[in-house]
N, C-alpha and C positions, 0 to 999 in steps of 0.2 A: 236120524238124529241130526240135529243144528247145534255144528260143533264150531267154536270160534276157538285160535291159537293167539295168543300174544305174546310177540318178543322184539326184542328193542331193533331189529336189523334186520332185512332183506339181505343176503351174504351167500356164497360159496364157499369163504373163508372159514378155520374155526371149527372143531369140535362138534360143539353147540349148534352149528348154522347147519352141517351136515347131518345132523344129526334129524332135526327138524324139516327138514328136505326132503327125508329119506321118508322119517313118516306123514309127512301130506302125501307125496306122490301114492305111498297102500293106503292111505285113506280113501281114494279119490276112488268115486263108486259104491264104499260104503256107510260114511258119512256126508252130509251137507257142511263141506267146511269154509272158512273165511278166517284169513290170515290177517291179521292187524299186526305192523311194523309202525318204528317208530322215522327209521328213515332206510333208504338203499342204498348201494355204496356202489351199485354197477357192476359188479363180479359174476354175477348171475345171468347167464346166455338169457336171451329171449325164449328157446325152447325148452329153457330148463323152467322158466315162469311158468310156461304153458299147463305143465305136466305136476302142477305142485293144486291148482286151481286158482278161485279167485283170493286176489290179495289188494289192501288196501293200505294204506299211509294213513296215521295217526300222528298227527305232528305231537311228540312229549316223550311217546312211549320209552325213549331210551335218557329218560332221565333220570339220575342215580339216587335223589332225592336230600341233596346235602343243601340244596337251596332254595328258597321259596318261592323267586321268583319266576311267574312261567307257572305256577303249580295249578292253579283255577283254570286257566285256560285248557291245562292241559285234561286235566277231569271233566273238563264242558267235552274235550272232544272223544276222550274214549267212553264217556255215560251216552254219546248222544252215538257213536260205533254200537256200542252193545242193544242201546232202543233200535236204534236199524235195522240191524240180522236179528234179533231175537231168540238169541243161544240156548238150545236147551242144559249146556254146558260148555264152561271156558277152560278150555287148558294154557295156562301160564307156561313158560319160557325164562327165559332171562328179561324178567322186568324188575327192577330194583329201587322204585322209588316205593317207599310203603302206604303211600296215599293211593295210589293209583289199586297198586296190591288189593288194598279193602273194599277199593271202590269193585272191582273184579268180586273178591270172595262175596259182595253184599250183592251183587246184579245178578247168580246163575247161582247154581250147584259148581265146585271150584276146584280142579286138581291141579298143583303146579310142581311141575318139574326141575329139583336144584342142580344146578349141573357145578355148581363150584360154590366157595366159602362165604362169598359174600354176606351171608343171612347167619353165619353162626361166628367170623373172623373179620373185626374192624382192621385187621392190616394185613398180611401180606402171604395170603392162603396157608394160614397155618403152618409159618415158617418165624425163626427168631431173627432179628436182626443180626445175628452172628449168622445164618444161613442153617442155620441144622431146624428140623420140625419140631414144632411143637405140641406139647400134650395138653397142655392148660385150658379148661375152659375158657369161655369169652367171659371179662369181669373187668376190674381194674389193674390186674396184672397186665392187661394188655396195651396197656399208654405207653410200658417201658418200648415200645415199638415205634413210638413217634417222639421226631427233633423237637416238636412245638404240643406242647401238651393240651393247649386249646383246643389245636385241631384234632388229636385224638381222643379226645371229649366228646369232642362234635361226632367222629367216626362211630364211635362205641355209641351214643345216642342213637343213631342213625342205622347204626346194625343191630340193635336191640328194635329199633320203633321192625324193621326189615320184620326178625323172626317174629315179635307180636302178630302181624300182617299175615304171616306163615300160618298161625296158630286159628284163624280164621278161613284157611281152605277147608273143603272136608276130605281129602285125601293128597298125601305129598308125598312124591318119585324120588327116589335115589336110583343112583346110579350103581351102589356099593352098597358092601356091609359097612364100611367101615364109613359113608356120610351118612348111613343111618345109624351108626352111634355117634358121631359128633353134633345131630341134631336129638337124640336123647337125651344128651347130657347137657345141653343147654335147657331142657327142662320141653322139649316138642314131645306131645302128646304120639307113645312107643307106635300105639293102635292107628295112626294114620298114617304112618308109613309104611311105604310098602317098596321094595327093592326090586327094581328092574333094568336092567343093562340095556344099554341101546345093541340091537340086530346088527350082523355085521355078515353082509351078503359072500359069500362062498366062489370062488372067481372058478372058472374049467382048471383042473388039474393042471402045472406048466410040465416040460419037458426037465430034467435035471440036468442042469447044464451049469459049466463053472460061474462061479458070481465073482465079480471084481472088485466088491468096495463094500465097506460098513455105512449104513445110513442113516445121519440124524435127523427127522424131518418136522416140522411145525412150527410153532413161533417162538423167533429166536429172541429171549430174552433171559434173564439172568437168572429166576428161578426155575428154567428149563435146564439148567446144567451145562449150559453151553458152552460157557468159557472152561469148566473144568474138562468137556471133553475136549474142546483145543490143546487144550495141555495133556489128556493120555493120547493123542499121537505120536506124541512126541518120546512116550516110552513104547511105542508096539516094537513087537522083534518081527514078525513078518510084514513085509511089505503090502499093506494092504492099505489103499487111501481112505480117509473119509469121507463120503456126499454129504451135501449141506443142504437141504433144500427145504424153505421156508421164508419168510420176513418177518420183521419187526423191529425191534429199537438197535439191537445187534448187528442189524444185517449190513449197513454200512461197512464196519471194517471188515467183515464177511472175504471180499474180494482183495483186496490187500492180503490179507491171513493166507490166502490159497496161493498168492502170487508170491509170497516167500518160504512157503512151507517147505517145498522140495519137492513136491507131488504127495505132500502126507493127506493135504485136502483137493476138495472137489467143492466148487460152491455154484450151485446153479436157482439159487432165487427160488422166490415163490411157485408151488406149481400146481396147476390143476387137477382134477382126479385123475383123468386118463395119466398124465404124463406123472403121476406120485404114483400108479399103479406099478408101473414101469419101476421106477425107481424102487419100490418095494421087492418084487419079481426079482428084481437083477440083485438084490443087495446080499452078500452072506450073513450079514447080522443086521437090526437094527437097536438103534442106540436108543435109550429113553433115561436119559442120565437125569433125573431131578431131584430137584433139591426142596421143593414142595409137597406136600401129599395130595396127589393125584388121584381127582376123585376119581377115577378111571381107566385112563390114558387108550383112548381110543383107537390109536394110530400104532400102538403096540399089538392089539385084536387084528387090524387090518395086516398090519403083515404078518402075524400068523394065519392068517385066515389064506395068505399065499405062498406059505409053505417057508418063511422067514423068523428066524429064531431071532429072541427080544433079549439084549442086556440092558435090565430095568432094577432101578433103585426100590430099596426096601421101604414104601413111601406109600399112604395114602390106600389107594382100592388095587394097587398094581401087584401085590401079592396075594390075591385073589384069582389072578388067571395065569398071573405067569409062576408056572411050578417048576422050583430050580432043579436041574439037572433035567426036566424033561422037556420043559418049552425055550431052554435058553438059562441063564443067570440072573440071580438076584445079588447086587453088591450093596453095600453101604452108602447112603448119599453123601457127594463130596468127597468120596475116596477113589482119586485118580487113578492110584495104581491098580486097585478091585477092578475097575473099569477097562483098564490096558487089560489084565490079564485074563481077563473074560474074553474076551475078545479075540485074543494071541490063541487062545485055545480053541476057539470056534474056526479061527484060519487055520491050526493047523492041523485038524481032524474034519474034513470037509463030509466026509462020511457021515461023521456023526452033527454036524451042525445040519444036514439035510434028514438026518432022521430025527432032531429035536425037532425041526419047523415041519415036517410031518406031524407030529403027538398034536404039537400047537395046530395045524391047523382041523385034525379031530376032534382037537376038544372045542375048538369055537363050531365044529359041525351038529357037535351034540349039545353047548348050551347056549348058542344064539341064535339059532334058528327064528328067520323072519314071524313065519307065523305063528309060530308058537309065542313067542314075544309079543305080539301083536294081539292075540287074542289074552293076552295076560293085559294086555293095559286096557281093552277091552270090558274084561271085568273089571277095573278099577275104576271106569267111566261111571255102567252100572252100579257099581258100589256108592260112588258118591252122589252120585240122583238119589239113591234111596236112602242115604243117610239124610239129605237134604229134605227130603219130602217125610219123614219119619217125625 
C-alpha cells in the first residue's frame, strides 16, 4: 500500500511529532510511505530522518487557515504532492487549514488523526477563561472566550469550516473516549470514529532504587498547570524538589524560580528522549497538573510505562488510564493543595509509590502493546479503502 502522512512539522518536539515518529519508523517495510511537512524546525537527528523513510517539504502545510492569503499556492503544492506519490491512502496529522483538509479527503480514501481541540474548540482546548474546563459544545457561547468578538467570530468560523472538513474523511482516530464524545456532540458522524491510543514502548525493567525528585515534564505553558504546580512546592512537607524539564512561553522565568526556591525546584530545559527517559526512571512521581482536558497526556503512559506513578488532574482522556489509588492520584484541576498532598503521600510511602508505578506500568503492558495497536490502525486503513470504494 502507498500510504502518504500529512502534518504541519518535521519535529522531535510535542506529543503529536512523537507520536508520528514512532509510527513511520513500524511502518517502514510494511507500507510504501511519504511524509509531507509543511516546514522542519531541525530537532530531528539526521539518523532519526533516516529510520522514519522518505519525507518531503510542502511549503503551506502548517497553515491554520484564518487567512486567505498564501491559500491557492498552497493547494497547487499539496494537489501536485499527492498526483506525485499516488496514495492509495492519506493519513492526516495535525493539519488545520480546512481547505487543504478537503483537498486531502477529495484526492485518496482519507483517515485523519485528532490529537487536540482544535476541530471541535475555537479557544483555548476546552478550557473557560476563568481556567476551569469546559462542558459546552462549540456554538455561540464560545465568544464569551475572546477580548474582541470579531476575532472570535472569525475563530468559531474557522473551527466549524475545520469539523465540516472532518466530516469528509471516511474514518477519524481519537485518541480517548472522552475526544470521541466531544466530536459526537458537535454533530461528527459516532460510525467513523474509531478510538485508538498511541503505543507506548515498554523500556527493560529498572533496578528499584531510591528516586530524588517529582517530575513536571512537556511544554511549559499556562494550561499545563504550571504555575499552579510552582506554588504546591511551596506547601510539600517532605523535602522533595521538583524537576522541570521542558520549554515554551513559561520557561524563561523557569531558571529564576529554581534560583530562589531554596532547592524546592530543579529546572533543566527542554530534553530529548534519552535524557527525558532518565528523567522519568529517576523521578518518584510525575506531575501532569492541567488545567485543560487532555486528550491524552502521553508523557503520563511514558512514565508509567517505567515504573513512575502519575498525579494527574481529573481532566479530559487522563482518567482513562490513570486509576486512582492504583496508578498514582487523580486531583481536581487548579487545586494546589490536592496536588501538594498527593504528592506528600507518594514521598512518604516510597513502598507503596513503587508498587503504584508497577500496576501502572502492567497496565500500559496489557493495553498498548505496539502491535496490537498497529494492527488495529491497520484495520482502520482497510476500513476506509472499502468504505471509499463502496
Amino acid at each position: 500500500m502507498r500510504l502518504m502522512h500529512l502534518h504541519e512539522r518535521l519535529s522531535a518536539r510535542g506529543g503529536a511529532e512523537r507520536h508520528l515518529l514512532s509510527l513511520l519508523k513500524h511502518q517502514q517495510g510494511s507500507y510504501q510511505t511519504l511524509l509531507a511537512v509543511g516546514f522542519e524546525d531541525g530537532s530531528l537527528p539526521q539518523i532519526e530522518q533516516e529510520a522514519i523513510g522518505p519525507w518531503v517539504r510542502v511549503k503551506g502545510l502548517a497553515r491554520r487557515g484564518l487567512r486567505k492569503r498564501g491559500e491557492r499556492a498552497a493547494l497547487r503544492r499539496l494537489s501536485q504532492a499527492i498526483e506525485d506519490f499516488s496514495p492509495d491512502l492519506i493519513h492526516v496529522h495535525n493539519l488545520m487549514d480546512p481547505a487543504l483538509l478537503e483537498l486531502a479527503a477529495l484526492a485518496a480514501p482519507t483517515v485523519m488523526t485528532v490529537q487536540d481541540h482544535r476541530l471541535f474548540c475555537p479557544g483555548q482546548g476546552k478550557m473557560t477563561p476563568e481556567g476551569h474546563p469546559c462542558a459546552q459544545p462549540m456554538g455561540q457561547v464560545c465568544l464569551a472566550c475572546f477580548d474582541q468578538p470579531g476575532y472570535g467570530e472569525r475563530m468559531l468560523d474557522l473551527t466549524r469550516g475545520r469539523l465540516a472538513a472532518l466530516g469528509g474523511m471516511a474514518r477519524v482516530v481519537v485518541l480517548s473516549r472522552y475526544m470521541a464524545r466531544e466530536l459526537a456532540q458537535v454533530g461528527l458522524d459516532p460510525q467513523r470514529i474509531r478510538v485508538l491510543p498511541p503505543p507506548v514502548d515498554l523500556p527493560p525493567a529498572l533496578p528499584k532504587t531510591a528516586r530524588g525528585y517529582h517530575l513536571l515534564a512537556g511544554r511549559l505553558v499556562g494550561r499545563k498547570g504550571v504555575l499552579q504546580a510552582l506554588e504546591a512546592t511551596k506547601l510539600l512537607r517532605h523535602p522533595v524538589p521538583l524537576r522541570i524539564a521542558g520549554d515554551g512561553p513559561l520557561a524563561g522565568g523557569m531558571t529564576q524560580a529554581a534560583q530562589t526556591s531554596e532547592g524546592r525546584l530543579l529546572f533543566d530545559g527542554w530534553a530529548d528522549r534519552a535524557r527525558m527517559n532518565q528523567f522519568l526512571s529517576g523521578a518518584l512521581s510525575l506531575w501532569l497538573p492541567s488545567l485543560w482536558a487532555e486528550p491524552w497526556g502521553i508523557v503520563g503512559l511514558e512514565a508509567l510505562a517505567l515504573g513512575t506513578p502519575v498525579v494527574g488532574t481529573e481532566v479530559g482522556g487522563v482518567p482513562e488510564w490513570l486509576l486512582p489509588d492504583e496508578h498514582g492520584y487523580l486531583v481536581p484541576p487548579g487545586d494546589i493543595k490536592a496536588l501538594a498532598r498527593a504528592a506528600d503521600t507518594l514521598a512518604a510511602d516510597p513502598d507503596e509509590a513503587r508498587r503504584m508505578g508497577g500496576a501502572g506500568r502492567a497496565w500500559v503492558a496489557r493495553h498498548l502493546q505496539r502491535d496490537d495497536l498497529m494492527e488495529r490502525l491497520g484495520e482502520i486503513y482497510q476500513q476506509a479503502i472499502e468504505r471509499e470504494a463502496a
